[in-house]
C-alpha positions in Angstrom: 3.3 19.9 -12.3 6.6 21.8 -13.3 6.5 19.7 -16.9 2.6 20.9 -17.6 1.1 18.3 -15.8 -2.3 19.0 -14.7 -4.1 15.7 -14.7 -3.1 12.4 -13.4 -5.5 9.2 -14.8 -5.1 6.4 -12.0 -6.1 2.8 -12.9 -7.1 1.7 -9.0 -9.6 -0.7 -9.9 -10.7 -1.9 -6.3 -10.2 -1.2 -3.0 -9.6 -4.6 -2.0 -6.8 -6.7 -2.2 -8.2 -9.4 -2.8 -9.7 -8.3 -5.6 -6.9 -6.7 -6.9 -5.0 -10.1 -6.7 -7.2 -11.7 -8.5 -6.8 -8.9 -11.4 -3.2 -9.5 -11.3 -2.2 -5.8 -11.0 0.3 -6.9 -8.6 -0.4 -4.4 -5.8 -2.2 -3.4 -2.8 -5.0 -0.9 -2.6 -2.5 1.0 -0.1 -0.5 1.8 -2.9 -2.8 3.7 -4.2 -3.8 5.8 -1.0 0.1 6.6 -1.4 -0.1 7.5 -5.0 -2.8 9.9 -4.4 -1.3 11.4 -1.6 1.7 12.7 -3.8 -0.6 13.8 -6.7 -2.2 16.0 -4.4 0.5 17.2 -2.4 1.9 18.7 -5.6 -1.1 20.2 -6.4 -2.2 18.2 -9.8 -6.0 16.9 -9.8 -6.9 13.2 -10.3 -8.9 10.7 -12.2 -9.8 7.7 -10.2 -11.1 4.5 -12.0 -12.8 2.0 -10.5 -14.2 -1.3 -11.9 -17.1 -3.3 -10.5 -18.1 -6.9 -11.0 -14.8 -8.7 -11.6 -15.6 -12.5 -10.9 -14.9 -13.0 -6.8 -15.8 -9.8 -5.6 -19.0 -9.6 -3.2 -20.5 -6.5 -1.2 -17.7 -6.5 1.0 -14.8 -5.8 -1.7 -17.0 -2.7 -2.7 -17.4 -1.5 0.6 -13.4 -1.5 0.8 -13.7 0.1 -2.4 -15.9 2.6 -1.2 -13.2 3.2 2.0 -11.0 3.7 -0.6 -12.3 6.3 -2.9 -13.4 8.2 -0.1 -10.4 8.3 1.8 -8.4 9.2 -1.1 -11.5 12.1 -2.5 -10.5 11.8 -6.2 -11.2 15.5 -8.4 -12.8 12.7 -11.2 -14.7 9.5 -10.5 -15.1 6.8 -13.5 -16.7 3.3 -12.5 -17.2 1.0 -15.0 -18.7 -2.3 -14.7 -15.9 -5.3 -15.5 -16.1 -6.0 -19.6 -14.1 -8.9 -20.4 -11.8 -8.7 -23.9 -11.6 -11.2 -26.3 -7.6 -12.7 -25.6 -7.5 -11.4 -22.4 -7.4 -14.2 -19.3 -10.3 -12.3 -17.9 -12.2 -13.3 -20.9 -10.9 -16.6 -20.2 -12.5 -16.3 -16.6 -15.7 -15.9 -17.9 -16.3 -16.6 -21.6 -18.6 -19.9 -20.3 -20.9 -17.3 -19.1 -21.1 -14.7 -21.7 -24.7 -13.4 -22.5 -25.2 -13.2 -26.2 -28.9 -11.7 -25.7 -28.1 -8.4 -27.6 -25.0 -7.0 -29.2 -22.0 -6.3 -26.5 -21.7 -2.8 -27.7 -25.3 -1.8 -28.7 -24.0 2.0 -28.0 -20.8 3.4 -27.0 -20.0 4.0 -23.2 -22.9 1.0 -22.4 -21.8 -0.2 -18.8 -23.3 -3.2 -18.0 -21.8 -6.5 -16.9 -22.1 -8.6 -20.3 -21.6 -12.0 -18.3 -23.3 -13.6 -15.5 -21.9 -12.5 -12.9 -22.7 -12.6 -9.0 -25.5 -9.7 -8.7 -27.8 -8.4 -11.6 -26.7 -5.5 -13.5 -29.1 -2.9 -11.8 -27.1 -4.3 -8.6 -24.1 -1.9 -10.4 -26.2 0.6 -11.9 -27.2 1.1 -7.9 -23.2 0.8 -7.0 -22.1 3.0 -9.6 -24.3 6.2 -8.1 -23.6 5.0 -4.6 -20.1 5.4 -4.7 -20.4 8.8 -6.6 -22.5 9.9 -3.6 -20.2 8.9 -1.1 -17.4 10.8 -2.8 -19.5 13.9 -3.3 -20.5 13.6 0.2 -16.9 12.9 1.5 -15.5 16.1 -0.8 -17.7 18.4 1.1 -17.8 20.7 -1.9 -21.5 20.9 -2.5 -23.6 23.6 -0.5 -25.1 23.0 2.9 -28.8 22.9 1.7 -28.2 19.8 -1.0 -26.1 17.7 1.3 -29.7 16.2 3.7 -31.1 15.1 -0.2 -27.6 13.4 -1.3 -27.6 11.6 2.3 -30.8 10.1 1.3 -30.3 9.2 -2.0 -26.9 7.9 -0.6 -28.6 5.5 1.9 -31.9 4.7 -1.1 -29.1 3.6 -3.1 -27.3 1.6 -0.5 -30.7 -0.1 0.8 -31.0 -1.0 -3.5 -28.1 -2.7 -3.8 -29.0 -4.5 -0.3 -32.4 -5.6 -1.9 -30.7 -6.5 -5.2 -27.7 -8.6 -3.9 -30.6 -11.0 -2.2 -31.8 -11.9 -5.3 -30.5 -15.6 -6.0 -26.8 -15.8 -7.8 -26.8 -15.9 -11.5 -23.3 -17.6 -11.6 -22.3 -21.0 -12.2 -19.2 -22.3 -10.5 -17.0 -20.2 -7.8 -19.0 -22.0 -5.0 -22.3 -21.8 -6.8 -24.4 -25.0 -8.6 -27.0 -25.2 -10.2 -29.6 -28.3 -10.1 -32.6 -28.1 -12.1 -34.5 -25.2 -11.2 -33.3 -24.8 -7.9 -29.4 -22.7 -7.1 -27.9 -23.9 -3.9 -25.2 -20.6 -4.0 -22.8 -21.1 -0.9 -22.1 -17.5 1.1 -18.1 -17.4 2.2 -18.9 -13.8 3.7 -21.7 -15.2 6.3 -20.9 -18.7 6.8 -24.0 -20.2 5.6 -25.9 -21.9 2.5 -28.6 -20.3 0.7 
């Protein structure tokens, strides 16, 4: 803050470690509860970014994420949905199951996942909000009469992205087949076979 500081931009990407791993970023999701911690303590504001969709992560690495960005109560939440860059080893990852159905960039700031991935893209559109709710909620900063109506639409969106995620997986590979017309998609989180 004493050099003019004002803003700090943090990359976190997930709240899980797992998915973090899988990223390569070479950290925990602790670390950056840490970072955050002394960015505030010296009195600068924040920029969180989060990114959704990278292949492997289910429900449960965005509800860690969730833990995290509320924990940590960011000034500035960006979430972006995972977009995989030409010479990149995510792209690698996924360029099997790129969807060329439109242009990637039919308009700037366009976040939508741009492969198949393991939920539909209005699963993320819901996730996206849902997390900004939880942080606006967890902040505290909004007056007393809006909080009931952003508890709702907290809990609509959450009850979305339930509804959503039980559609069948559009993902081949990573424990999901595909025979004929029928997807047998095997579920690590519950232990059972859809």
């Amino acid at each position: 803050k004493a050099m003019g500081v004002r803003r700090v931009y943090l990359g976190m990407e997930s709240g899980s470690d797992s998915v973090l791993n899988t990223m390569n970023k070479n950290m925990k999701a602790e670390r950056s509860i840490e970072a955050a911690d002394i960015i505030h303590r010296n009195g600068m504001e924040f920029l969180a970014w989060i990114l959704l969709g990278y292949p492997g992560e289910g429900k449960k690495d965005i509800y860690l994420t969730r833990d995290l960005v509320v924990k940590i109560k960011p000034d500035v939440l960006s979430v972006s949905v995972a977009f995989p860059i030409k010479g990149t080893p995510f792209y690698d990852m996924v360029k099997d199951r790129l969807q060329h159905k439109r242009p990637i960039w039919r308009r700037t700031a366009e976040n939508r996942l741009v492969f198949r991935g393991r939920y539909p893209n209005s699963f993320y559109f819901f996730a996206r909000l849902w997390l900004h709710q939880e942080v606006d909620l967890a902040k505290g900063t909004m007056p007393v009469w809006r909080r009931p109506v952003h508890v709702a639409l907290k809990w609509a969106l959450r009850a979305g992205m339930e509804v959503l995620s039980l559609r069948r997986p559009e993902v081949t590979g990573s424990g999901v087949q595909e025979h004929g017309r029928k997807t047998i998609a095997v579920i690590t989180d519950r232990k059972s076979v859809v």
